[in-house]
C-alpha positions in Angstrom: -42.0 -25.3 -2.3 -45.6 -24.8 -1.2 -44.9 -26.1 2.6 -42.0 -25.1 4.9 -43.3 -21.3 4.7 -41.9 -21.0 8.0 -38.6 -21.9 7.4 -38.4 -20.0 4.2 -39.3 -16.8 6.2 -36.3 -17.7 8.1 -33.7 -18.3 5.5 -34.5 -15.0 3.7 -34.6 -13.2 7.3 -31.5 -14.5 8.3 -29.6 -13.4 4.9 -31.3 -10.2 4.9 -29.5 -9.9 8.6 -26.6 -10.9 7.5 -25.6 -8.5 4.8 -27.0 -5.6 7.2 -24.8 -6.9 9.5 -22.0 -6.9 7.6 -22.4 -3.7 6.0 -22.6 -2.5 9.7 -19.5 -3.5 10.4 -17.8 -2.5 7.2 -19.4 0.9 8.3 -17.4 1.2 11.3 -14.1 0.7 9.3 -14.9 2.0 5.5 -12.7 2.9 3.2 -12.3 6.6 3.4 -15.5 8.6 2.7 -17.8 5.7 2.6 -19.2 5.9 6.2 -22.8 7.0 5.2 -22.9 5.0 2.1 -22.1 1.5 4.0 -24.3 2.6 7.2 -27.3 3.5 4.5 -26.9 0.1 2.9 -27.0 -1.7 6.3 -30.5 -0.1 7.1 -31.3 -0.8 3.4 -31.0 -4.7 4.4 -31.9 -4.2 7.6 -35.4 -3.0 7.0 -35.9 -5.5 4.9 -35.0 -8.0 7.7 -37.3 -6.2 10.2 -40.2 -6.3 7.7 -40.1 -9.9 6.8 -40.2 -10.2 10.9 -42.9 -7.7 11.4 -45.1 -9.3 8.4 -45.5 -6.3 7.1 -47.6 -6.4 3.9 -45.1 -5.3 1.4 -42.0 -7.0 3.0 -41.8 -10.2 0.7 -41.9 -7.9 -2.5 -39.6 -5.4 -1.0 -36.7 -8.7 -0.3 -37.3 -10.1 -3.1 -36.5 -7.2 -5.3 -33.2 -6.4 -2.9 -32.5 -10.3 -3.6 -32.8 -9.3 -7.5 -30.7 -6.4 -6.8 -27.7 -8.6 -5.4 -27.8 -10.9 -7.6 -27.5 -8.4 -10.5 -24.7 -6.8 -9.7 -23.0 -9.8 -8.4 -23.8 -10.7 -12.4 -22.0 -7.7 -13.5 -19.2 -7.6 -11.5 -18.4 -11.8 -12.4 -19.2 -10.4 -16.3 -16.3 -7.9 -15.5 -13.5 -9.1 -13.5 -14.5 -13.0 -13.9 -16.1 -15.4 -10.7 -14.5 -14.8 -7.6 -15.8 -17.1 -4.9 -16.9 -14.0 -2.8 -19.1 -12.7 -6.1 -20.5 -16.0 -6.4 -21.3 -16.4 -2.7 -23.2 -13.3 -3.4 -25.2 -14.1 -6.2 -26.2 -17.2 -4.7 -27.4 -16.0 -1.4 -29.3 -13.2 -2.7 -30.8 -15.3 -5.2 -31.5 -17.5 -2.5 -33.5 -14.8 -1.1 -36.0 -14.1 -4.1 -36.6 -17.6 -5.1 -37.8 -19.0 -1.2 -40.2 -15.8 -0.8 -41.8 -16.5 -4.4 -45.0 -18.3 -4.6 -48.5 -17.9 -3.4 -47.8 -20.0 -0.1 -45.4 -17.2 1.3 -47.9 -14.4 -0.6 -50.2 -15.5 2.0 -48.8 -14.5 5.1 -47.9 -11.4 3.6 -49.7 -9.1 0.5 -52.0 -12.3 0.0 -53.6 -10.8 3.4 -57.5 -9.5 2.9 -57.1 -7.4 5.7 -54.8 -4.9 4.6 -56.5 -4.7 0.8 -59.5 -3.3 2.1 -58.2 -1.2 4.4 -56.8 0.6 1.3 -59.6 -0.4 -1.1 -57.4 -2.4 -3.4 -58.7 -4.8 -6.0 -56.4 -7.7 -7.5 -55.2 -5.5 -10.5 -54.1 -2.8 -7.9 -52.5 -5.0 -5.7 -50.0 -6.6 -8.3 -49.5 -3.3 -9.6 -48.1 -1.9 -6.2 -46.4 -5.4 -6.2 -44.5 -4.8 -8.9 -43.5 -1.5 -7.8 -42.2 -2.5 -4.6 -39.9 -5.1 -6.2 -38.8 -2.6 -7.8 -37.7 0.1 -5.8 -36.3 -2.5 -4.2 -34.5 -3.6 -7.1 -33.1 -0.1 -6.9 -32.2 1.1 -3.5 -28.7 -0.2 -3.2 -28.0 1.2 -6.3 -29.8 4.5 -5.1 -27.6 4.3 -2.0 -24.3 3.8 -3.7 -24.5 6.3 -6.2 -26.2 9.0 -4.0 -23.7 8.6 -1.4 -20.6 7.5 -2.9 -17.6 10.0 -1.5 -17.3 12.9 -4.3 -15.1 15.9 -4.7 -18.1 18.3 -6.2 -20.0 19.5 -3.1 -22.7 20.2 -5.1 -23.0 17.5 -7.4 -23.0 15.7 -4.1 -25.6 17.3 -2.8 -28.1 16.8 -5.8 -27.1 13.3 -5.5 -27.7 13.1 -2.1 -31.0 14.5 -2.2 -32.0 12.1 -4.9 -31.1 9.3 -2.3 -33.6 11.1 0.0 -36.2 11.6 -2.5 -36.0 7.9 -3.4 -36.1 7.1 0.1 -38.9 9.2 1.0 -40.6 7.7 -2.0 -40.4 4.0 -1.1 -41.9 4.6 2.9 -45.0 6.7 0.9 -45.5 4.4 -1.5 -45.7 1.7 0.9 -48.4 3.4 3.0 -50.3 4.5 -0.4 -49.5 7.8 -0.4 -50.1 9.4 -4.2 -46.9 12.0 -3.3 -45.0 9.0 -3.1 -44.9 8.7 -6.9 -44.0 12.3 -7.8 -40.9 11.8 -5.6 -39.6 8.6 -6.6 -40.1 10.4 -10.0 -38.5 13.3 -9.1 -35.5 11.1 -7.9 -35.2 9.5 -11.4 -34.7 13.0 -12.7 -32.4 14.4 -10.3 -30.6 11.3 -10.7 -30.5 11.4 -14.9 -29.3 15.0 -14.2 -26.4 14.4 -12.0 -24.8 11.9 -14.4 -24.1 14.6 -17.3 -22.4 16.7 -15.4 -20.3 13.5 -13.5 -16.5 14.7 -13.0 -15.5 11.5 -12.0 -16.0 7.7 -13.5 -15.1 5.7 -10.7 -15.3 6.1 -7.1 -12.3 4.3 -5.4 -13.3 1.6 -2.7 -8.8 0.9 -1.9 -7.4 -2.7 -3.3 -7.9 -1.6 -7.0 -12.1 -1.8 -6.7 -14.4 0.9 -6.8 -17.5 2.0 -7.6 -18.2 2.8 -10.9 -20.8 6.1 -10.5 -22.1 6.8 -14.1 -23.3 3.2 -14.2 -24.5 2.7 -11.0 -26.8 6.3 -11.3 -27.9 5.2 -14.7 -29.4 1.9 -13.1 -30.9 3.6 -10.0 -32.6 6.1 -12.9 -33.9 3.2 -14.7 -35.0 1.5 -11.9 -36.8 4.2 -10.5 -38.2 5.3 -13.5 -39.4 1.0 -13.9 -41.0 1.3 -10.3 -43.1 4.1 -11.5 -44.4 3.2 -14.9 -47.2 1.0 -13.3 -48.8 3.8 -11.0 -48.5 6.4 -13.4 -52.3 5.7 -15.0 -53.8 5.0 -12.6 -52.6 8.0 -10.6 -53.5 9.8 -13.1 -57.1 9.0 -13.3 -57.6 9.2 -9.1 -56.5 12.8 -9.8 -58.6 13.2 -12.5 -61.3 12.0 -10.7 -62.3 9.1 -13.1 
């Protein structure tokens, strides 16, 4: 797939707008109490729509980690409750999304740019490790998102969740603009996070129709994942604060 760049672009663009369409729309209708965490996911997708039109640097990385995402929990939920064509529908697409923006032909018109690697002084080994960040707090938004804003009973377990979500957040528009405080928070997300599920009240979140979000194991993934996106900054952080 080293041509059609173009039109790869395009597919993963017009999936990404899709799903933050549709998450939209679900937003204006939820089920009750899931307003803000159906709105959230619909900017979730739908920056990753606008970046992949912007050609912003860390927009392919950033898709193809919320194409991972998808297509792990449409994994988990067909390992569950067996393959329904809407879970499989969604696997597929947001597989689809991962596998055109791979390869050095798309790289190129994205973080394969010169321009924006010196502008922040970075050499190959620091550019694939912020690569593999991005992938994966992208990996972990939605599951950031749906545990952070799921509808709870416990305002103030709600409220340490929440501000996890905003940590997270707060982490991935830093970290994209290679900002060191950017690391601290989405660290500092992972903990809140890790926190917030020992002291859980409730298992499940109910979504209506007998589905429902399952909150232990969706915050135990956003606290891996986070903690995943950090592990390669952490040296090198480390020794730019040092001074070495």
């Amino acid at each position: 797939m080293g041509n059609l760049v173009g039109e790869r672009k395009a597919l993963a663009s017009a999936i990404l707008a899709f799903y933050a369409f549709l998450f939209f729309i679900v937003a204006m209708a939820p089920p009750p109490g899931w307003r803000p965490c159906f709105a959230a996911l619909g900017l979730v997708y739908g920056t990753g729509f606008f970046a992949l039109v912007a050609g912003y640097f860390w927009a392919r990385w950033y898709a193809i980690g919320l194409g991972l995402s998808g297509l792990i929990s449409a994994a988990v939920s067909i390992f569950q409750i067996g393959p329904e064509p809407v879970l499989l529908f969604y696997g597929a697409t947001h597989a689809a999304v991962s596998i055109v923006l791979w390869g050095a032909a798309v790289a190129r018109a994205f973080d394969g740019r010169k321009e924006w690697r010196e502008r922040f002084h970075l050499d190959e080994a620091g550019t694939h490790r912020l690569g593999k960040a991005i992938i994966r707090v992208g990996i972990s938004l939605p599951y950031v998102v749906m545990y952070a804003l799921a509808p709870r009973e416990d305002a103030a377990l709600a409220l340490v969740a929440g501000l996890g979500g905003l940590l997270a957040t707060a982490g991935f528009f830093g970290l994209v603009r290679m900002r060191t405080w950017s690391v601290l928070a989405l660290a500092a997300a992972a903990a809140l996070t890790a926190g917030s599920i020992f002291v859980l009240p409730e298992a499940v979140a109910p979504l209506g129709c007998g589905y429902g979000v399952h909150l232990a194991l969706s915050g135990s993934a956003a606290t891996v994942l986070l903690a995943w996106a950090v592990a390669p900054l952490c040296a090198p952080m480390w020794r730019y604060l040092r001074g070495g």
